[in-house]
C-alpha positions as a printed Julia matrix, in Angstrom:
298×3 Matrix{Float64}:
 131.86  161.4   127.35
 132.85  158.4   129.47
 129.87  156.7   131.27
 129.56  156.42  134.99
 129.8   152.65  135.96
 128.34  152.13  139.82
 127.69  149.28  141.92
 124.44  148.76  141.13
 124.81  148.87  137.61
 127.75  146.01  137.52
 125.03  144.03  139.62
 122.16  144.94  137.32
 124.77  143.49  134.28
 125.73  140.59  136.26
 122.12  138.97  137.23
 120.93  139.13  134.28
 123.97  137.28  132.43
 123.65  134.59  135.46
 119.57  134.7   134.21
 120.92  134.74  130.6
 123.29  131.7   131.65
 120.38  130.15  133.91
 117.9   130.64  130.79
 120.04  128.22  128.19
 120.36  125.77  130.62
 117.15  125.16  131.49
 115.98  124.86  127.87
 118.77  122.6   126.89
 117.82  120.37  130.6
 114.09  120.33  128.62
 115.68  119.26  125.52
 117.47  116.41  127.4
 114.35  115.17  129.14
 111.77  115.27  126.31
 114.4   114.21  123.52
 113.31  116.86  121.06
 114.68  119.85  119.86
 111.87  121.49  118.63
 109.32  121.66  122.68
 107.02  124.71  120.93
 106.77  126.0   117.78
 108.85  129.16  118.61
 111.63  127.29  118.98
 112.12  126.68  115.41
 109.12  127.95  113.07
 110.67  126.27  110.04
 111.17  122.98  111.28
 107.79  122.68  112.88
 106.04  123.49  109.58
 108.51  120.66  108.32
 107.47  118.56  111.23
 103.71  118.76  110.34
 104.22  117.92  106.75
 106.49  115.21  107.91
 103.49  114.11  110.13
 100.91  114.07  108.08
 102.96  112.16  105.06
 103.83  109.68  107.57
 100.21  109.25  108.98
  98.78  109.05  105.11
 101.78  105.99  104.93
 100.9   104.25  107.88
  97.2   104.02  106.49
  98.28  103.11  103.1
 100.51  100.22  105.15
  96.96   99.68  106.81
  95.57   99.28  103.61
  97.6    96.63  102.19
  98.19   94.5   104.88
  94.45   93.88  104.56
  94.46   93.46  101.22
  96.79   90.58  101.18
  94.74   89.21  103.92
  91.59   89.42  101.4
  93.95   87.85   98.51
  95.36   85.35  100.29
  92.02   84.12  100.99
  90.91   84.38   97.79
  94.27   82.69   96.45
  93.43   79.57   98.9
  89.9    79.23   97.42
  90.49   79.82   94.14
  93.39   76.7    94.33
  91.07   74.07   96.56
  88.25   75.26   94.14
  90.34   74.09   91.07
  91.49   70.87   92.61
  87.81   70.15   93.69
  87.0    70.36   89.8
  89.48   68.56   89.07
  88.27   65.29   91.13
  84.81   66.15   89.58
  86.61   65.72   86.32
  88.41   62.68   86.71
  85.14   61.5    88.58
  82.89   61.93   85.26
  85.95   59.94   83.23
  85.27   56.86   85.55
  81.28   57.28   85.24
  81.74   57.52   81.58
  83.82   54.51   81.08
  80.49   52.16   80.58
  81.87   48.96   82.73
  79.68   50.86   85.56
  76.86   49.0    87.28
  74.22   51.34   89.2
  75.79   51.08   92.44
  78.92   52.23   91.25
  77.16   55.43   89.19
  75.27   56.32   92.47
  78.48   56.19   94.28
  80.02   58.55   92.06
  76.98   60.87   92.17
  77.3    60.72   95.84
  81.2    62.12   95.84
  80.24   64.18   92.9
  77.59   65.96   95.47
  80.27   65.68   98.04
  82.65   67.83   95.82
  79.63   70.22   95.13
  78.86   71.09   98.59
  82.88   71.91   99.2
  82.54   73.95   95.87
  80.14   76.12   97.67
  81.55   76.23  100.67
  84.83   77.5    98.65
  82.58   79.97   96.92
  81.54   81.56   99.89
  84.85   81.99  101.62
  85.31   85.0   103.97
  87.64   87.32  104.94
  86.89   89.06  108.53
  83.35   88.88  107.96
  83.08   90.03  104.63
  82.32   87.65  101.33
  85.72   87.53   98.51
  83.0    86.52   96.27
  80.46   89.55   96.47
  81.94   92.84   95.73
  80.52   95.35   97.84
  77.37   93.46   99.12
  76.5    92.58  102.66
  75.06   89.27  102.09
  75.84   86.88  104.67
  77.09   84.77  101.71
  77.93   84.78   97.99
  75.9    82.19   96.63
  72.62   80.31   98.18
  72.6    76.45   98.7
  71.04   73.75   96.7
  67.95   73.91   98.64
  66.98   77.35   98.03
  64.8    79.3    95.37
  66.52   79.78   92.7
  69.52   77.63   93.38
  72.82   78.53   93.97
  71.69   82.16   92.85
  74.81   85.04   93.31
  74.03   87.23   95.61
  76.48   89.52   94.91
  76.0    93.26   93.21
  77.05   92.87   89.88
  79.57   95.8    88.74
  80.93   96.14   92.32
  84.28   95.78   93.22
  86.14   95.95   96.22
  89.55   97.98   96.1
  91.97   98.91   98.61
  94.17  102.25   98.56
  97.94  101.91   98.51
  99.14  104.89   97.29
  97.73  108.55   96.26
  97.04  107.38   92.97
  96.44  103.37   92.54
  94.14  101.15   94.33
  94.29   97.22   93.49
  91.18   95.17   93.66
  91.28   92.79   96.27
  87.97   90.76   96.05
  86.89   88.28   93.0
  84.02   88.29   90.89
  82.5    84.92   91.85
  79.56   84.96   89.28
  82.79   84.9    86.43
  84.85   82.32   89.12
  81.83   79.79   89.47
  78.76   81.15   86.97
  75.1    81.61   88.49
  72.12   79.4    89.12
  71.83   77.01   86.06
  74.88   77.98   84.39
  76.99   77.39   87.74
  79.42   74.64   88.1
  77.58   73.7    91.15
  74.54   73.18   89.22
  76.94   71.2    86.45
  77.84   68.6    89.06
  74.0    68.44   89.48
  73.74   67.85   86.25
  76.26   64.97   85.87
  75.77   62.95   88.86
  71.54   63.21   87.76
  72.93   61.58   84.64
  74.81   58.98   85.95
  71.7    58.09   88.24
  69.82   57.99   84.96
  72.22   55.95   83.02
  72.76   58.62   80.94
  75.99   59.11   78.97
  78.17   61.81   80.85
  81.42   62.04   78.35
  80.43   65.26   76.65
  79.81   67.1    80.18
  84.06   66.68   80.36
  83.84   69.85   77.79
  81.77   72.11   80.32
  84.18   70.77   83.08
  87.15   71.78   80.99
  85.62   74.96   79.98
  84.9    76.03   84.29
  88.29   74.76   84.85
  89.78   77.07   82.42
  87.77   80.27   83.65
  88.92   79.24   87.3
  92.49   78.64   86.36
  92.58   82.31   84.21
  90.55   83.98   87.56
  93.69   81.67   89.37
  96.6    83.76   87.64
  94.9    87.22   87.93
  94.32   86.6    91.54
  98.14   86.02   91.93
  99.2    88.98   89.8
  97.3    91.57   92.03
  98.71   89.33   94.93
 102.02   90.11   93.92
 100.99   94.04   93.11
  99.81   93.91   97.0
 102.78   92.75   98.79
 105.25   94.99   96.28
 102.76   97.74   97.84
 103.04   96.4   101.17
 106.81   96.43  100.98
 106.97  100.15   99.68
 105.08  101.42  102.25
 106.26   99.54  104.97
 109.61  101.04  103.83
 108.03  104.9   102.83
 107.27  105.3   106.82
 110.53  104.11  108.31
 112.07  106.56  105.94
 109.78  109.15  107.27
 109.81  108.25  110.81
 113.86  109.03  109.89
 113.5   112.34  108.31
 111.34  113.74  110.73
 113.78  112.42  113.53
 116.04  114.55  111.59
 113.94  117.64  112.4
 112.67  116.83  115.57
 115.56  114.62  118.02
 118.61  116.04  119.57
 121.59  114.35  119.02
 122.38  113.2   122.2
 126.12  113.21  122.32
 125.65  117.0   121.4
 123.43  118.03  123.53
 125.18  116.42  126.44
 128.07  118.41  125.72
 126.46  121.49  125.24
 125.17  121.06  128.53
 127.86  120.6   130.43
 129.13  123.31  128.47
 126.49  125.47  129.7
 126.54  124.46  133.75
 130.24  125.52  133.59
 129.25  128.66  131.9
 126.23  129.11  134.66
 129.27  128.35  137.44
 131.21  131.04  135.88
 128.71  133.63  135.86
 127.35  132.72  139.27
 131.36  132.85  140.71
 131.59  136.14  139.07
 128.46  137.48  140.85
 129.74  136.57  143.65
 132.74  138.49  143.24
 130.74  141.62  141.99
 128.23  141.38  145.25
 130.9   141.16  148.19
 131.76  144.35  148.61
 129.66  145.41  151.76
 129.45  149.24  153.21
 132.37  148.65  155.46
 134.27  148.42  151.68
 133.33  151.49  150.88
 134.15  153.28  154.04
 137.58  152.22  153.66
């Protein structure tokens, strides 16, 4: 049985290709003005989900990238302390060799004490170095600073909580400690080397022989030195970190631009593709529509 074709039902056919035609265009004009090729997640269910993971892997990067730009900050300023704190007991060293020599009247021993006291006050100021507010030197505390001064009761007391440490996050499974212990980096009250320098310039105000304080000198300066090199190893841990991550988000800013961006060239074409399709339909409408009623009176 052959189907009766009329009029109406060539127009019927005909508007809704030119709708069809009208339809494709418009979504790839959308394309081309938001650069994506995923607008709603109807438009490709699969590559949104992809999208999201995308997303959130790329969000969890950018926080690890977060994390270790900080902690170099923290390390670096730990680094710089560490290395002036060395070199300042260094000077106290070779300071005690010229107070030991004996050939030393007592205005020459006082004016050692006096730059020994000099180098002390610079040692504490070195021991409570911070980094955007917060003490290298006293893990997790909130002190305003990791040790107290000269004046206070007890002297040069840690303030820090012992056992704390502070870490920062660089990947899903390792963290790297980015603060220093500074009771182990400059000892407490009377076993600090603040209160050593005490110590030695008192004896050289007293007279008093100072040679075998070089031993405790060389004995801080070798607990600084060993704090010193595990400083830079975690230093070095932090800015491999800092590197991988820094690199783990461009490469997922790529994938998902994989997923998500048109290729332009492409969708260009396709486009004008499409608007010569539309022109086509819209000419063959036309054609279909002109008849009028004086055509079919002929």
């Amino acid at each position: 049985m052959i189907n009766r074709v009329t009029q109406q039902t060539v127009q019927r056919s005909t508007l809704a290709n030119v709708q069809l035609n009208l339809a494709k265009m418009a979504d790839m004009q959308a394309r081309m003005s938001s650069g994506k090729l995923i607008t709603r997640p109807s438009d490709d269910p699969a590559g949104t989900a992809t999208a999201m993971t995308l997303r959130s892997q790329t969000r969890a990067a950018e926080q690890f990238s977060r994390n270790a730009d900080d902690g170099v900050g923290w390390l670096t300023t730990v680094d710089s302390s560490l290395s002036a704190s060395v070199a300042e007991v260094r000077a106290a060293r070779n300071l005690t060799v010229q107070g030991g020599n004996g050939s030393l009247n007592a205005v020459g021993r006082e004016a050692i004490a006096i730059q020994l006291e000099g180098i002390r006050d610079e040692l504490l100021a070195q021991a409570n170095s911070a980094y955007l507010g917060r003490s290298v030197y006293a893990g997790t505390s909130d002190a305003g600073v990791a040790f107290t001064g000269a004046a206070a009761v007890p002297p040069y007391d840690w303030t820090g909580t012992a056992g704390s440490t502070v870490q920062r996050r660089v990947s899903t499974d390792t963290t790297i400690r980015v603060d220093a212990d500074g009771a182990a980096v400059f000892g407490a009250g009377t076993g600090s080397v603040f209160a050593l320098i005490d110590s030695i310039a008192a004896d050289l105000r007293a007279g008093a022989d100072v040679g075998p304080r070089l031993t405790q000198i060389d004995n801080q300066m070798d607990t600084m030195l060993g704090q010193l090199s595990g400083t830079g190893t975690r230093y070095n841990q932090m800015t491999s970190a800092q590197d991988k991550t820094a690199k783990a988000v461009m490469d997922l800013t790529v994938q998902l631009g994989k997923v998500e961006d048109i290729d332009l060239a492409s969708t260009i074409l396709d486009l004008e593709m499409q608007e010569v399709a539309y022109k086509g339909a819209l000419g063959a409408a036309a054609r279909v529509l002109q008849p009028t009623l004086m055509d079919f009176l002929r």
